[in-house]
PDB file of N, CA, C and O in Angstrom:
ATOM      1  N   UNK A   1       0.858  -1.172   0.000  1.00  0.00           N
ATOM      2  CA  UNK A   1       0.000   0.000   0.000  1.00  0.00           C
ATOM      3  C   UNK A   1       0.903   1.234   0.000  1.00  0.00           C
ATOM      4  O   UNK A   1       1.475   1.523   1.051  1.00  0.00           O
ATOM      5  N   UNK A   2       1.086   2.018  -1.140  1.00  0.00           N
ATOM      6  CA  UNK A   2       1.405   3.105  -1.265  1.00  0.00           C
ATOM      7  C   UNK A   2       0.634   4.216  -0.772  1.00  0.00           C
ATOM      8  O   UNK A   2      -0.534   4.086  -1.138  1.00  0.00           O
ATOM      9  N   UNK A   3       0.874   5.569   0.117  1.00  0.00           N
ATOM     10  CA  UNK A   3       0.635   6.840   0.336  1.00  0.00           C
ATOM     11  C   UNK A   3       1.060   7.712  -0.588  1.00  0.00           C
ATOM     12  O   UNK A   3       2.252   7.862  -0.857  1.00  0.00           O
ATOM     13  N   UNK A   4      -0.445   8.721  -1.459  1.00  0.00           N
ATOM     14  CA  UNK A   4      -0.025   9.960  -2.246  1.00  0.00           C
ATOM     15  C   UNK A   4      -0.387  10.914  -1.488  1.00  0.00           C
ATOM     16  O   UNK A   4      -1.463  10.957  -0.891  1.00  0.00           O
ATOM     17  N   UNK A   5       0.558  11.818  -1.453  1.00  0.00           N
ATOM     18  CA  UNK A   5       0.261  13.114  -0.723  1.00  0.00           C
ATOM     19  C   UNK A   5       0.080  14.359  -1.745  1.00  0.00           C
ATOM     20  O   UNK A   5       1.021  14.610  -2.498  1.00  0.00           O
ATOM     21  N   UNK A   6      -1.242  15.247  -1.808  1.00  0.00           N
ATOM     22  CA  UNK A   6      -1.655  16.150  -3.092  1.00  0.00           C
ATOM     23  C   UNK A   6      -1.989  17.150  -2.241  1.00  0.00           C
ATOM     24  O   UNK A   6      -2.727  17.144  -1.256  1.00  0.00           O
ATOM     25  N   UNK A   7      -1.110  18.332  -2.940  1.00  0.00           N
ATOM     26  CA  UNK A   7      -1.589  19.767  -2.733  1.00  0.00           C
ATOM     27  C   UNK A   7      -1.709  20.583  -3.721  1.00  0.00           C
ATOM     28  O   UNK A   7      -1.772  20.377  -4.933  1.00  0.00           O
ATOM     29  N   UNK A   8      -1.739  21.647  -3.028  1.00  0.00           N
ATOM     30  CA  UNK A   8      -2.402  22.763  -4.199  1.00  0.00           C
ATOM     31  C   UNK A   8      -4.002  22.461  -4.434  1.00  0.00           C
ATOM     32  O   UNK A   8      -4.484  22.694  -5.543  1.00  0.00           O
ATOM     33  N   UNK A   9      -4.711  22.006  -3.509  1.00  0.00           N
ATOM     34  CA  UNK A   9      -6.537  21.572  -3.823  1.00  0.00           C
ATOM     35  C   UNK A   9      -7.186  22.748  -3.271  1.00  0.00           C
ATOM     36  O   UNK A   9      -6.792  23.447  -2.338  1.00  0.00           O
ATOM     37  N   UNK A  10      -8.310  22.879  -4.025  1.00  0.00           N
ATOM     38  CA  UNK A  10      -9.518  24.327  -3.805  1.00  0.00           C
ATOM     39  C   UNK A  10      -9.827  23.722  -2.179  1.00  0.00           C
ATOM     40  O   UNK A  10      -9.725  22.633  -1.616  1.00  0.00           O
ATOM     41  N   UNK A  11     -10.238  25.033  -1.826  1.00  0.00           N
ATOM     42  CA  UNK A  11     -10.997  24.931  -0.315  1.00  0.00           C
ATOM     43  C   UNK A  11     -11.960  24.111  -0.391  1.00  0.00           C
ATOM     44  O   UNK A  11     -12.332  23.712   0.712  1.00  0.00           O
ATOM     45  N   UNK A  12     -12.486  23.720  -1.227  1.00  0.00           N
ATOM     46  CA  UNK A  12     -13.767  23.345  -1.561  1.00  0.00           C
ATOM     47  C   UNK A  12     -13.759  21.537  -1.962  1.00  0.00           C
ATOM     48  O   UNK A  12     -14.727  20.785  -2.079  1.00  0.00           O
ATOM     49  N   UNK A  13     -12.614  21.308  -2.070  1.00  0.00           N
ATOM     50  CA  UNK A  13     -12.010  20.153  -2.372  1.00  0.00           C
ATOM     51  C   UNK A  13     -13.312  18.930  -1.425  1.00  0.00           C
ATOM     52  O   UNK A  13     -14.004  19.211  -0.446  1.00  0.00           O
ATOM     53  N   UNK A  14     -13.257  17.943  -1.998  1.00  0.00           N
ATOM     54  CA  UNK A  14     -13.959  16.973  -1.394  1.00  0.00           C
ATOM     55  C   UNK A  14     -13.334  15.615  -1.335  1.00  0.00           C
ATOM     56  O   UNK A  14     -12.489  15.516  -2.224  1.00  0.00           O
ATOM     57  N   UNK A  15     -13.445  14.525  -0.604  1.00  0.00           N
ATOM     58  CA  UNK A  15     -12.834  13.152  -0.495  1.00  0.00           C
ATOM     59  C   UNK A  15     -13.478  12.544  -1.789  1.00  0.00           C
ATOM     60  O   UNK A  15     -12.720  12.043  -2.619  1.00  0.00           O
ATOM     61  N   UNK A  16     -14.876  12.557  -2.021  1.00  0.00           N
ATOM     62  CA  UNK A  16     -15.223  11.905  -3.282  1.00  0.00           C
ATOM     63  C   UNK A  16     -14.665  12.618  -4.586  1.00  0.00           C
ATOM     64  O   UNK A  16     -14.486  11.723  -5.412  1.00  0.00           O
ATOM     65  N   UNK A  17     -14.333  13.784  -5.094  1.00  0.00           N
ATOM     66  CA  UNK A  17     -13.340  13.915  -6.242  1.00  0.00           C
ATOM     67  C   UNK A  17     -12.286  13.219  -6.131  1.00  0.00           C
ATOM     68  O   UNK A  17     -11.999  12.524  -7.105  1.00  0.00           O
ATOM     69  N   UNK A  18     -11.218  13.176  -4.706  1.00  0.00           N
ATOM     70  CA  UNK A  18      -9.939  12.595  -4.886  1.00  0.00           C
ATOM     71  C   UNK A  18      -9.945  10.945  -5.480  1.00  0.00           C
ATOM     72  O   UNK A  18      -9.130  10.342  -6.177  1.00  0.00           O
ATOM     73  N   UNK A  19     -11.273  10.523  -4.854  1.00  0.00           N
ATOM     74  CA  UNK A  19     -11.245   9.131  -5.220  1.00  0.00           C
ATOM     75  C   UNK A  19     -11.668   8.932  -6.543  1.00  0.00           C
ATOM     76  O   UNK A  19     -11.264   7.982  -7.214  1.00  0.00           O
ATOM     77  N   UNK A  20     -12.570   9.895  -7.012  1.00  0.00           N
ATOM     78  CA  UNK A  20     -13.016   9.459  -8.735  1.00  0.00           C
ATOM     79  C   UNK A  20     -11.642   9.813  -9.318  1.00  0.00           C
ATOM     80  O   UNK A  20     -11.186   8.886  -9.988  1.00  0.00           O
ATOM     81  N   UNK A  21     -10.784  10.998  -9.244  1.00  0.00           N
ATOM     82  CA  UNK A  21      -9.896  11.211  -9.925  1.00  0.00           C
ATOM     83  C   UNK A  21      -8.375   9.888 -10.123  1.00  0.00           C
ATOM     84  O   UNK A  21      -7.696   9.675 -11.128  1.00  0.00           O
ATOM     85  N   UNK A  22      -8.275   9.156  -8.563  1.00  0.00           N
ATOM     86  CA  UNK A  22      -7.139   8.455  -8.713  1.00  0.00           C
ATOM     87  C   UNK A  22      -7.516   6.851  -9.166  1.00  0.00           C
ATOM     88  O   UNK A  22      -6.724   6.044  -9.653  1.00  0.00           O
ATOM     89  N   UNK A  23      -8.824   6.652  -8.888  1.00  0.00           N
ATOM     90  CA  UNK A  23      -9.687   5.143  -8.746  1.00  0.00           C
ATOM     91  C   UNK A  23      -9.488   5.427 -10.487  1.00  0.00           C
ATOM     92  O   UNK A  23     -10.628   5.190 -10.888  1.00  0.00           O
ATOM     93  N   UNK A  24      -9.015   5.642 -11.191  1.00  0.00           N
ATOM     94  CA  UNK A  24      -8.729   5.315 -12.993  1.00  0.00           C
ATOM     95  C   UNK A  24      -7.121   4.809 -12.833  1.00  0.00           C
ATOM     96  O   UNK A  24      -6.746   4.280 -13.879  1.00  0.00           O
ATOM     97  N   UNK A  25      -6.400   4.830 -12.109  1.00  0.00           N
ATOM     98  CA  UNK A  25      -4.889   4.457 -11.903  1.00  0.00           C
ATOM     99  C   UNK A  25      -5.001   3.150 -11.101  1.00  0.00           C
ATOM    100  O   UNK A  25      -4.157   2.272 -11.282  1.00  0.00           O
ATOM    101  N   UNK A  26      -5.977   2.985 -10.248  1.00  0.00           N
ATOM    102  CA  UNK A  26      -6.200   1.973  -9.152  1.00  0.00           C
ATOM    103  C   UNK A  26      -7.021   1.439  -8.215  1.00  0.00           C
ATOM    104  O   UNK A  26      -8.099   2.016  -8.074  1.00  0.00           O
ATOM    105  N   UNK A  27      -6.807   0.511  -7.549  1.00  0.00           N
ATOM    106  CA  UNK A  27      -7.229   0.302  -6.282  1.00  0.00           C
ATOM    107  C   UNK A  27      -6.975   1.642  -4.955  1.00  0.00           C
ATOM    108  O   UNK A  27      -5.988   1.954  -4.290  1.00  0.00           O
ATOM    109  N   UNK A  28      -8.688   2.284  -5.025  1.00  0.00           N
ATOM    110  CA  UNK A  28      -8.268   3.506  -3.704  1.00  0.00           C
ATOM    111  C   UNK A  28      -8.687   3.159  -2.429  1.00  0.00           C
ATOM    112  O   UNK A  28      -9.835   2.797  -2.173  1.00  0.00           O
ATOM    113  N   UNK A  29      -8.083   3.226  -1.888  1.00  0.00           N
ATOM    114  CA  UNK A  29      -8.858   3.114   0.133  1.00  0.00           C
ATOM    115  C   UNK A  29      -8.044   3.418   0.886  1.00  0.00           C
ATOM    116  O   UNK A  29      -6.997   2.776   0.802  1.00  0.00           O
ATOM    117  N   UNK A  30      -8.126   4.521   1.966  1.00  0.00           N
ATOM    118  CA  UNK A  30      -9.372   5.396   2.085  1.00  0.00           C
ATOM    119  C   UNK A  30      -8.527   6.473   1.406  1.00  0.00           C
ATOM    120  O   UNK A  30      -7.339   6.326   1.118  1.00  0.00           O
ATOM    121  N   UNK A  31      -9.502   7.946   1.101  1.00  0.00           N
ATOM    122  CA  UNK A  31      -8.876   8.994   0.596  1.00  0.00           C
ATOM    123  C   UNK A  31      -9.392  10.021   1.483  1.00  0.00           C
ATOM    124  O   UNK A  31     -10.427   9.829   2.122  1.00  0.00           O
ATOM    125  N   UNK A  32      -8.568  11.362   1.577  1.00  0.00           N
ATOM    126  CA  UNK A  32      -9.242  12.282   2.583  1.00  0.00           C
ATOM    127  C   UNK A  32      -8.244  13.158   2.233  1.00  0.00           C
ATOM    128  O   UNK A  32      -7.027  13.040   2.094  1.00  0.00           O
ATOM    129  N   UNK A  33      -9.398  14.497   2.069  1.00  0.00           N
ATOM    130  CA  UNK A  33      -8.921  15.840   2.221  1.00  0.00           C
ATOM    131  C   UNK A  33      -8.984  16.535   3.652  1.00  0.00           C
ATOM    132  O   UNK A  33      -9.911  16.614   4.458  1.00  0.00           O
ATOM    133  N   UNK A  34      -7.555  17.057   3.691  1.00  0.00           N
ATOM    134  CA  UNK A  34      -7.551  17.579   5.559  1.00  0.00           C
ATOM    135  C   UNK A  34      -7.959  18.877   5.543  1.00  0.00           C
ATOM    136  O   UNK A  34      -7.526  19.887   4.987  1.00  0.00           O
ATOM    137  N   UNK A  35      -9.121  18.590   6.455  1.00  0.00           N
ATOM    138  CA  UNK A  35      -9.875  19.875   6.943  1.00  0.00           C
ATOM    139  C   UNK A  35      -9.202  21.012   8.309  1.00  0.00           C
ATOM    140  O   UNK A  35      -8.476  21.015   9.304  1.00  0.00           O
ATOM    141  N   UNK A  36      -9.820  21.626   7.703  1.00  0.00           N
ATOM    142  CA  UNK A  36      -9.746  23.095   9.173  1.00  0.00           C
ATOM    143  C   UNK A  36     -10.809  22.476  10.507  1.00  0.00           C
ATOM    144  O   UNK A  36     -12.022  22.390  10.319  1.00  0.00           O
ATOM    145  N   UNK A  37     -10.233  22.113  11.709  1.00  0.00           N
ATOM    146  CA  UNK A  37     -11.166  21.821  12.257  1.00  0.00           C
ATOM    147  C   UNK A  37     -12.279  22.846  12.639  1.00  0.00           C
ATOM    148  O   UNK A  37     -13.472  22.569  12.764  1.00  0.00           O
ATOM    149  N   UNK A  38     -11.728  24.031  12.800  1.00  0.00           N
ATOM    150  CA  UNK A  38     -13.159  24.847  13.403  1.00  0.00           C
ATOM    151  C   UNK A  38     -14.173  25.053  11.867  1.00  0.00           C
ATOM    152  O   UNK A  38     -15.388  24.875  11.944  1.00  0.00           O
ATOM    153  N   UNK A  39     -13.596  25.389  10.691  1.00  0.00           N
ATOM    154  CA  UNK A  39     -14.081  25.646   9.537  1.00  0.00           C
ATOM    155  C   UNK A  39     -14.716  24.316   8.577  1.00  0.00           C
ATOM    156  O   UNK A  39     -15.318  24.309   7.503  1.00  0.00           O
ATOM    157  N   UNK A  40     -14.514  23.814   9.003  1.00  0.00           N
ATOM    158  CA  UNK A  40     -14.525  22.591   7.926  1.00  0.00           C
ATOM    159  C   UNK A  40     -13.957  22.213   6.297  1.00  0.00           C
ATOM    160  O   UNK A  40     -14.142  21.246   5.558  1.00  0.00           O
ATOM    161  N   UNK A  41     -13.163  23.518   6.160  1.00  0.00           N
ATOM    162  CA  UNK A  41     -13.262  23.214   4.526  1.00  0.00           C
ATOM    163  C   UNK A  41     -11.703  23.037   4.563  1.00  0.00           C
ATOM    164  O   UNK A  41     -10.893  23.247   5.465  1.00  0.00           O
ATOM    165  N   UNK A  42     -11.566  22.609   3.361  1.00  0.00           N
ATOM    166  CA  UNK A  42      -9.950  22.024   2.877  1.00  0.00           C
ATOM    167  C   UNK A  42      -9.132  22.871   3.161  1.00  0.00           C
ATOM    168  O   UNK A  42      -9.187  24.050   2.810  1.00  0.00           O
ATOM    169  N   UNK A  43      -8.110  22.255   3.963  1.00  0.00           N
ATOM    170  CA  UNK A  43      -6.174  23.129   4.257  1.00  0.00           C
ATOM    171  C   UNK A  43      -5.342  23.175   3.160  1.00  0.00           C
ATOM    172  O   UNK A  43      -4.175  23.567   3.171  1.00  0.00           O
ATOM    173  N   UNK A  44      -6.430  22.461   1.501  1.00  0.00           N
ATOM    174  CA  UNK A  44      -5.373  22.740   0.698  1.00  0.00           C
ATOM    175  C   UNK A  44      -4.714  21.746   0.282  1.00  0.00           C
ATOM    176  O   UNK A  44      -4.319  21.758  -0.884  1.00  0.00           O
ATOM    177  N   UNK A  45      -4.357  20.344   1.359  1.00  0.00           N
ATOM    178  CA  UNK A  45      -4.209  19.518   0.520  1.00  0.00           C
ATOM    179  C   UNK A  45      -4.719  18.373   1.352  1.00  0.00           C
ATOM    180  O   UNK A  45      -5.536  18.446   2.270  1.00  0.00           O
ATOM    181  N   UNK A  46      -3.990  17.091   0.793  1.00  0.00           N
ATOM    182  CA  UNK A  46      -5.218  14.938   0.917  1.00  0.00           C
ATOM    183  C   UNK A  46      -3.978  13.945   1.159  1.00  0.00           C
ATOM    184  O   UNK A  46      -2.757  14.082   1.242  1.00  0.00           O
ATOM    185  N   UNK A  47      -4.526  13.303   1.203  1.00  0.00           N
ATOM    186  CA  UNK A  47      -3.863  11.695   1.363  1.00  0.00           C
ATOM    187  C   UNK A  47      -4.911  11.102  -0.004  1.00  0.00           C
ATOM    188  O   UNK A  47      -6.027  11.499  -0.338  1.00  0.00           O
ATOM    189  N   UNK A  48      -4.106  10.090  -0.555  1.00  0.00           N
ATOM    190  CA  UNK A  48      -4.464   9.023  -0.825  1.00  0.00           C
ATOM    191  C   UNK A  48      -3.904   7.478  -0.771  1.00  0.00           C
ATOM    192  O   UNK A  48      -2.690   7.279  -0.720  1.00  0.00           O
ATOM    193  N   UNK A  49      -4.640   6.634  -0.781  1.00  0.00           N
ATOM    194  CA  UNK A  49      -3.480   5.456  -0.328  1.00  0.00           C
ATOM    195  C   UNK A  49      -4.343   4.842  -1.812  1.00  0.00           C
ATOM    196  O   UNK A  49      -5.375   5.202  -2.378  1.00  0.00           O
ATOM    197  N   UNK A  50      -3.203   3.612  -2.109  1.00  0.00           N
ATOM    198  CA  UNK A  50      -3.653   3.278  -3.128  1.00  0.00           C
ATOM    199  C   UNK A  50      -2.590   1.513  -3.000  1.00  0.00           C
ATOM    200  O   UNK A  50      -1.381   1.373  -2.815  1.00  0.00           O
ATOM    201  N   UNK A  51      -3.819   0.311  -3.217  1.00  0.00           N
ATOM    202  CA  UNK A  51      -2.260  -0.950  -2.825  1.00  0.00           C
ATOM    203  C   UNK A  51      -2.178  -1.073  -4.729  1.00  0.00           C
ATOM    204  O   UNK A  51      -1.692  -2.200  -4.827  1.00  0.00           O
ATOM    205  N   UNK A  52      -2.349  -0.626  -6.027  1.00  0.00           N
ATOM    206  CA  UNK A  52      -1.853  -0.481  -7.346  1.00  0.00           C
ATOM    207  C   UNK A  52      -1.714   0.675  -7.549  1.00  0.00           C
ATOM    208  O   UNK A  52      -2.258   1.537  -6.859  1.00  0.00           O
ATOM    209  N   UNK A  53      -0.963   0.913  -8.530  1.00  0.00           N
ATOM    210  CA  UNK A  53      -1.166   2.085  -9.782  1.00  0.00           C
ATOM    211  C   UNK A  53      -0.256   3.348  -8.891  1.00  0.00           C
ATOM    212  O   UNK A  53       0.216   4.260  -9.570  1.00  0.00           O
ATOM    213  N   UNK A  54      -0.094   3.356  -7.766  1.00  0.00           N
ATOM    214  CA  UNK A  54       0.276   4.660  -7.207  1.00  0.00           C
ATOM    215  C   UNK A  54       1.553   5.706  -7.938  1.00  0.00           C
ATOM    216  O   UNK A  54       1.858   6.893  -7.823  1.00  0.00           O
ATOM    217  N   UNK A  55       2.084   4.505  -8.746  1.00  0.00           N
ATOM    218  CA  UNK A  55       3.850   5.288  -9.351  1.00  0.00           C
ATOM    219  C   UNK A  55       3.123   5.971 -10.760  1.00  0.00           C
ATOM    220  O   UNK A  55       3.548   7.041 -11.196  1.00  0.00           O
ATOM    221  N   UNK A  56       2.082   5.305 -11.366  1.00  0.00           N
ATOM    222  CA  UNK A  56       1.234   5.918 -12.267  1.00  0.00           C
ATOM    223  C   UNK A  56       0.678   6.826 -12.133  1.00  0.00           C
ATOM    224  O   UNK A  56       0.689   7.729 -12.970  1.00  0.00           O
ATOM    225  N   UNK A  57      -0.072   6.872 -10.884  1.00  0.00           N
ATOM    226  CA  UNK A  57      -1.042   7.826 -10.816  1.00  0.00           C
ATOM    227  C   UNK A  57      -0.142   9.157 -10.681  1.00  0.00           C
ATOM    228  O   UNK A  57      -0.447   9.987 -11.537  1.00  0.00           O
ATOM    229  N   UNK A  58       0.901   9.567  -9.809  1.00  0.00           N
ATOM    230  CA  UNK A  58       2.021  10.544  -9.551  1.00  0.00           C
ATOM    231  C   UNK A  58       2.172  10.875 -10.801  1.00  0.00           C
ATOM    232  O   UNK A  58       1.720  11.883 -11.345  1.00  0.00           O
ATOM    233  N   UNK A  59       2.921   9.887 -11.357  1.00  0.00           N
ATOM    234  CA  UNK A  59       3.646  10.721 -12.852  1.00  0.00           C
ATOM    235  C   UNK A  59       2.529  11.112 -13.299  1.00  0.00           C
ATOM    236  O   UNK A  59       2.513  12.342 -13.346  1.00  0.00           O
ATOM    237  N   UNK A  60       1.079  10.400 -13.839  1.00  0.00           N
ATOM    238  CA  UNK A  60       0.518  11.284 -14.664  1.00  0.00           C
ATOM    239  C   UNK A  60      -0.779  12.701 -14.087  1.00  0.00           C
ATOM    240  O   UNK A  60      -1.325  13.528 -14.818  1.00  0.00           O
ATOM    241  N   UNK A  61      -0.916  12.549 -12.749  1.00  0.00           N
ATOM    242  CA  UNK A  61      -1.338  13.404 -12.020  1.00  0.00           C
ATOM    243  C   UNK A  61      -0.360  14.738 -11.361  1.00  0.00           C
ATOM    244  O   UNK A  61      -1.219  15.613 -11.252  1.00  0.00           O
ATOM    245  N   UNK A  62       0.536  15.158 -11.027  1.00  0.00           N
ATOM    246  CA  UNK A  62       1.535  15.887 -10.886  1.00  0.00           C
ATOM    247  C   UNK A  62       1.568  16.851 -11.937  1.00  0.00           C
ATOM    248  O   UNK A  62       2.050  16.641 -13.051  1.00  0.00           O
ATOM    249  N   UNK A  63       1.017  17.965 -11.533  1.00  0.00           N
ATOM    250  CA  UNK A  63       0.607  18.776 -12.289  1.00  0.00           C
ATOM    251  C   UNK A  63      -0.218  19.209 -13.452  1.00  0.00           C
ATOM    252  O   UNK A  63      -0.083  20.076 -14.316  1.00  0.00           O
ATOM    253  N   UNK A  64      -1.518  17.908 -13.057  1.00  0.00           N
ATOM    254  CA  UNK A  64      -2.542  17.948 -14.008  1.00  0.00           C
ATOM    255  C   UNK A  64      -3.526  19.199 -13.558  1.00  0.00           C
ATOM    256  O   UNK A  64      -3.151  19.889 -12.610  1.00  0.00           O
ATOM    257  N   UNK A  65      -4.185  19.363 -13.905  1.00  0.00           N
ATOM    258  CA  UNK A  65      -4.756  20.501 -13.623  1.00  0.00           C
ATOM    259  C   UNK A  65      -6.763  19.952 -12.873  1.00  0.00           C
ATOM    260  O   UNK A  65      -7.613  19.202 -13.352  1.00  0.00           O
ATOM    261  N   UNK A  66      -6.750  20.603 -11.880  1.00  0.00           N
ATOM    262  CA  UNK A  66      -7.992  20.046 -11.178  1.00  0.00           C
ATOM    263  C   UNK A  66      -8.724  21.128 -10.318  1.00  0.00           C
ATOM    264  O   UNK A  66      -8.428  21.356  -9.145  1.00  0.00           O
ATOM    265  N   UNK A  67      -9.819  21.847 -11.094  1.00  0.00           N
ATOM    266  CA  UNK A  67     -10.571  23.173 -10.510  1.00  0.00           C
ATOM    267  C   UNK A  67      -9.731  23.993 -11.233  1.00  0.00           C
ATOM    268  O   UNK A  67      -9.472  25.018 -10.603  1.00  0.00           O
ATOM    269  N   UNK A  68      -9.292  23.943 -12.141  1.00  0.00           N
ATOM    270  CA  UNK A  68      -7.880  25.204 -12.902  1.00  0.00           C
ATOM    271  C   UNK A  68      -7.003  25.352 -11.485  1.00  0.00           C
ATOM    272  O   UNK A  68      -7.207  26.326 -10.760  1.00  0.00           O
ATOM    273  N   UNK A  69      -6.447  24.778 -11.284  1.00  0.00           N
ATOM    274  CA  UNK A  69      -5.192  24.597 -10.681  1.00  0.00           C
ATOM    275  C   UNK A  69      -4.446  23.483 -10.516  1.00  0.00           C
ATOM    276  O   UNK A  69      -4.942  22.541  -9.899  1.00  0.00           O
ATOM    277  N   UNK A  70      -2.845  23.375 -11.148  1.00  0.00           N
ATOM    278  CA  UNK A  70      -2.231  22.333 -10.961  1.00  0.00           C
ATOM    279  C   UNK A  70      -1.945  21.574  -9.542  1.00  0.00           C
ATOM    280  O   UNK A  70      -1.300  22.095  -8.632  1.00  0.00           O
ATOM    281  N   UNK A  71      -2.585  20.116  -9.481  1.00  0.00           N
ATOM    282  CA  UNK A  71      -1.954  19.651  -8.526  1.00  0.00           C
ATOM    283  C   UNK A  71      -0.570  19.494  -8.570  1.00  0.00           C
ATOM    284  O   UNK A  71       0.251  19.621  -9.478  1.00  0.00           O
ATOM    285  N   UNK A  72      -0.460  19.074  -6.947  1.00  0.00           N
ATOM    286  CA  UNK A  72       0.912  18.990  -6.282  1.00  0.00           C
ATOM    287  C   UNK A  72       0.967  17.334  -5.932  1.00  0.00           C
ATOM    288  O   UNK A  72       0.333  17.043  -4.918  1.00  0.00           O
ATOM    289  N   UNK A  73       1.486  16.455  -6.472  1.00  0.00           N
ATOM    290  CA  UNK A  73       1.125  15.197  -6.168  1.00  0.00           C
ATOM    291  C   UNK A  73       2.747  14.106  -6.096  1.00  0.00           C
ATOM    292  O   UNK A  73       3.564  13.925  -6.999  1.00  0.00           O
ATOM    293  N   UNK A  74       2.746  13.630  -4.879  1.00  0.00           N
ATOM    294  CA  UNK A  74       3.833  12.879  -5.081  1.00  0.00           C
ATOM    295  C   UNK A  74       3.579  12.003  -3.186  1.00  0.00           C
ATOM    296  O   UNK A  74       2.674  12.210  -2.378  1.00  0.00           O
ATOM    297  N   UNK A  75       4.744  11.095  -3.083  1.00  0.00           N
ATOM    298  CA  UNK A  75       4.257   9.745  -2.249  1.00  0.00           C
ATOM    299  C   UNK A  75       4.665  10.587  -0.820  1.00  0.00           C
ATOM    300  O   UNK A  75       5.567  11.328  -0.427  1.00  0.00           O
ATOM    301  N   UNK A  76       3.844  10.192  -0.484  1.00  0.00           N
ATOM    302  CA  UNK A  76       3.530  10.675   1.045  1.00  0.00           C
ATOM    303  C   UNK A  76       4.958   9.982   1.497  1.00  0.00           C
ATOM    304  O   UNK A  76       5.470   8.988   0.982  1.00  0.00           O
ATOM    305  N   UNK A  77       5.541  10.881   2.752  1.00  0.00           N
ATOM    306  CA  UNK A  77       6.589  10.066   3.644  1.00  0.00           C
ATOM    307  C   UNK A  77       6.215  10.181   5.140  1.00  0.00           C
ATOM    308  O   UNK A  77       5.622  11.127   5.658  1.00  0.00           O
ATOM    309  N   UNK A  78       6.722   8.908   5.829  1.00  0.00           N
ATOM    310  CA  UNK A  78       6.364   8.976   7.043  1.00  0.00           C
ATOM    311  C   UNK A  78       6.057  10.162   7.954  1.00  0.00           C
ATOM    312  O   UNK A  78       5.341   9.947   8.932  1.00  0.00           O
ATOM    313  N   UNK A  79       6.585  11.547   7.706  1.00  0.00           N
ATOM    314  CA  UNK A  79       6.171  12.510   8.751  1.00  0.00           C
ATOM    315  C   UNK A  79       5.196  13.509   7.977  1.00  0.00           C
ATOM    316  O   UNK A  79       4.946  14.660   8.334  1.00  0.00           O
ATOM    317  N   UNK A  80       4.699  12.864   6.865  1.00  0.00           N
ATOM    318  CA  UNK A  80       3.842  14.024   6.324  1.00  0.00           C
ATOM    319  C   UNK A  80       2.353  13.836   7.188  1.00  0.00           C
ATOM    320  O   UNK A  80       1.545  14.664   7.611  1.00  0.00           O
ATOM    321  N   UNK A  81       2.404  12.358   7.233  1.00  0.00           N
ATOM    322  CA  UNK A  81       0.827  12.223   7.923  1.00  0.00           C
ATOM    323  C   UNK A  81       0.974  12.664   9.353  1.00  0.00           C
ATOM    324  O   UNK A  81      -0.004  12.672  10.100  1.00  0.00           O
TER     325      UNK A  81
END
């Protein structure tokens, strides 16, 4: 099981886009955009875990463009979570 870590996401960002967008590269579970706790809306950037496709999904997601803005996408490392 690989960890992707994506930034650069709208405030507005939701867990169900991250998963329609990477679930074409792979197997997704779970995905989550990190919220503001008092606010609720996106800090901007997610996790995704993925046990296929994750070296795929990076290269061809990494600076695709999502809400007109390029994501920021590459493998999560132990102190990001």
């Amino acid at each position: 099981m690989k960890n992707n870590k994506l930034g650069n996401l709208l405030w507005s960002a939701k867990d169900e886009e991250l998963r329609e967008l990477f679930a074409v590269f792979g197997s997704v579970s779970p995905e989550r955009v990190i919220t503001d706790r008092e606010t609720g809306k996106s800090r901007g950037f997610g996790f995704v875990e993925m046990e296929d496709g994750a070296d795929e999904a990076i290269a061809e997601l990494n600076g695709h463009e999502m809400d007109s803005r390029p994501l920021r996408v590459s493998e999560a490392r132990g102190n990001d979570r």
